[in-house]
N, C-alpha and C positions, 0 to 999 in steps of 0.2 A: 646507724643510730645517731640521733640529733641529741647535743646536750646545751641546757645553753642557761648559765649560770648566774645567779645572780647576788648579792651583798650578803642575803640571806639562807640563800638555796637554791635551788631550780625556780626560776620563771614559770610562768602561766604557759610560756612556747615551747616547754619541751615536748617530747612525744613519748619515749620512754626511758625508764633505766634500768639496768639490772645490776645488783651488787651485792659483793657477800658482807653483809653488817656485822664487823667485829668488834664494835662495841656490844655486844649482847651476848649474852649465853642462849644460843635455843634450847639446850638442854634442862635448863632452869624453869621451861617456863612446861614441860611436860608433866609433872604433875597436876596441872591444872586441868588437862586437857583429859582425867578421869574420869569424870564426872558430871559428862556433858548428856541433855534430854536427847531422845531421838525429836529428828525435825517431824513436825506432825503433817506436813503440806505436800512431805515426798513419800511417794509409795516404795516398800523393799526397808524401810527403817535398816535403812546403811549408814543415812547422814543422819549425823548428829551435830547440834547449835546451839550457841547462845548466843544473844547481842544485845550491847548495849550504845549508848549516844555520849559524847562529851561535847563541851563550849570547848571554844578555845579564850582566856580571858587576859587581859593585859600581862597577869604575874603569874597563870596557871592553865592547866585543864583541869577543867571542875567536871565532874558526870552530871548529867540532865536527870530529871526525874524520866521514868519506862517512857516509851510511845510504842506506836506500831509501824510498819513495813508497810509501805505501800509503792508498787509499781507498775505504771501502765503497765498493759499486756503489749504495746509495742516495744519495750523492753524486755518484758517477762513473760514470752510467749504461754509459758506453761504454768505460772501460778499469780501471775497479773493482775490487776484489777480486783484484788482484796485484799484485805485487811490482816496481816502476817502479825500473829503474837507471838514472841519466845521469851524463855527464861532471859533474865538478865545473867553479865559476867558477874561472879560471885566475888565478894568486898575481898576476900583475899588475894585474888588478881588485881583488882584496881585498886589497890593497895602497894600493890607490889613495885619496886624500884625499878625495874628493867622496864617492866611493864609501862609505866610514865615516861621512860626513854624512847620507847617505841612512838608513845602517842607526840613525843619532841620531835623525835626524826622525821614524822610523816607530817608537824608541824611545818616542821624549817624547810622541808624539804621545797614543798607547796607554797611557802610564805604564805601562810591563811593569816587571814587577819583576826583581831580581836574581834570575836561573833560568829566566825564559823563554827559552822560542828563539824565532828565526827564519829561516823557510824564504824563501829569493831563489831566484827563477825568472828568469831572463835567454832571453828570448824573441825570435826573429825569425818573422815568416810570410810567405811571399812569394808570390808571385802571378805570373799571367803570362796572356796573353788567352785559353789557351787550359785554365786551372787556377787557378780562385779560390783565395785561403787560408781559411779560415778560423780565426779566434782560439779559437771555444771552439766546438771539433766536439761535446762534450758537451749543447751547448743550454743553456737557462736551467737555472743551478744554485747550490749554495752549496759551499763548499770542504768544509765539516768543519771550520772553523777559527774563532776570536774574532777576527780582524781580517785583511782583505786590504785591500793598500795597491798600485794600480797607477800608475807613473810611465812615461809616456810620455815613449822618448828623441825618435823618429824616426817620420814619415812620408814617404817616398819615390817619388813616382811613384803614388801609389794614392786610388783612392775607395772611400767605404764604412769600414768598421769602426766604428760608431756603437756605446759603452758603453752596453746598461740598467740597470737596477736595480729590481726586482719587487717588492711587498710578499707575493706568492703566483705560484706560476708560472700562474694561470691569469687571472691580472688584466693589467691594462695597466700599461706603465712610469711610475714616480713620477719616472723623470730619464732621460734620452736624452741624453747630447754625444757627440761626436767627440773625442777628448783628444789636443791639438794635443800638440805638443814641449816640455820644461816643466809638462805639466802632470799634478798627483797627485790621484788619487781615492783617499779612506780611504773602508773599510767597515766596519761591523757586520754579519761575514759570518753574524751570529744573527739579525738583523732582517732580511736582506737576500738574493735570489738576483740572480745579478748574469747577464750576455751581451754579447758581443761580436759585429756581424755580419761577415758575409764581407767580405774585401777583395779589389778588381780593379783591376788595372792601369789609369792613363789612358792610352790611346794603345797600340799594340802592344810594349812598353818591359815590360822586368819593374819589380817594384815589391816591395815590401814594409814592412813595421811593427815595429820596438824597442820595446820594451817590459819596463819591471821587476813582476817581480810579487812581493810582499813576503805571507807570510801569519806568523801567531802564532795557537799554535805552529806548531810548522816542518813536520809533518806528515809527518816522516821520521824511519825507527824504525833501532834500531840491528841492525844484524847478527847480533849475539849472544841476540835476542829470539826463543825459538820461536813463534813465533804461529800456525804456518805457512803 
């Protein structure tokens, strides 16, 4: 694992990092993660999302007005090439202290500049013994993005969901963990495809997985863009 530091945070050159962030309470941030829509684009409504976009601004992060999701199908094999609408995170989260600290660390971490965004993914997937979730129905992929940062709030009743990380999707993984509660994986989503496996309930119990997914840029275009 390559780290390579800079005044502010990690360099443009790292490749990844894994660490358990104890500046943050995960536990804090699970009542949030109640009251999440089923994602409409995936079949089995296991996953459940919201997302929203920030600037990053000389003295802040400010949130953008809604956009939508768009990513090639050479990125997103399986729901690619449309226009993804979800709920936004609710003014209570982006409100929330910690919550700001998050969008800091994956500031500093990155040294984004004044104008970047960020796209936040607030994810649940849940399972149940007779319906695995899966995290990334897509398979080994990379976003489209310079940097995906995942924080693990919550594991709940589940086995399985082991993060990889590919140098080529035909190779074998350079890093396998399980990302306990607390802990963030930064990527170089340029060096990197990354996968998530299925999760299954222990026991006949539902179960499921919290999870923040941070990408730069945010990946979310404005309404007013005809691209079509």
């Amino acid at each position: 694992m390559q780290k390579v530091f800079g005044s502010t945070g990690f360099e443009f050159g790292f490749l990844f990092v894994m660490r358990a962030e104890s500046t943050m309470d995960p536990e804090a941030f699970e009542p949030f993660f109640g009251n999440l829509p089923v994602d409409p684009y995936i079949k089995g409504d296991y996953r459940l999302r919201r997302l929203s976009r920030f600037k990053v601004t000389e003295d802040a992060i400010v949130k953008m007005p809604r956009g939508y999701l768009f990513q090639p199908k050479e990125y997103n094999p399986l729901v690619g090439g449309i226009k993804r609408e979800f709920h936004e995170l609710e003014d209570e989260l982006v409100n929330f202290g910690m919550f700001q600290t998050l969008l800091s660390i994956f500031r500093d971490f990155c040294s984004l500049d004044s104008g970047a965004e960020i796209g936040v993914h607030q994810i649940r997937t849940t399972c149940t013994p007779d319906n695995f979730g899966n995290p990334a129905p897509e398979g080994i992929h990379s976003d489209g993005a310079d940097f995906v940062c995942i924080y693990s709030i919550s594991r709940r009743n589940i086995q399985g969901g082991e993060t990889h990380l590919y140098k080529n999707k035909e190779g074998s993984p350079v890093f396998n963990k399980i990302l306990c509660s607390g802990e963030l994986l930064l990527i170089n989503d340029r060096k990197f495809f990354h996968y998530t496996s299925p999760v299954q309930p222990v026991g006949k119990s539902r179960g499921h997985r919290d999870v923040f997914v941070l990408t730069s840029p945010s990946l979310l275009m404005d309404y007013s863009d005809n691209d079509g």
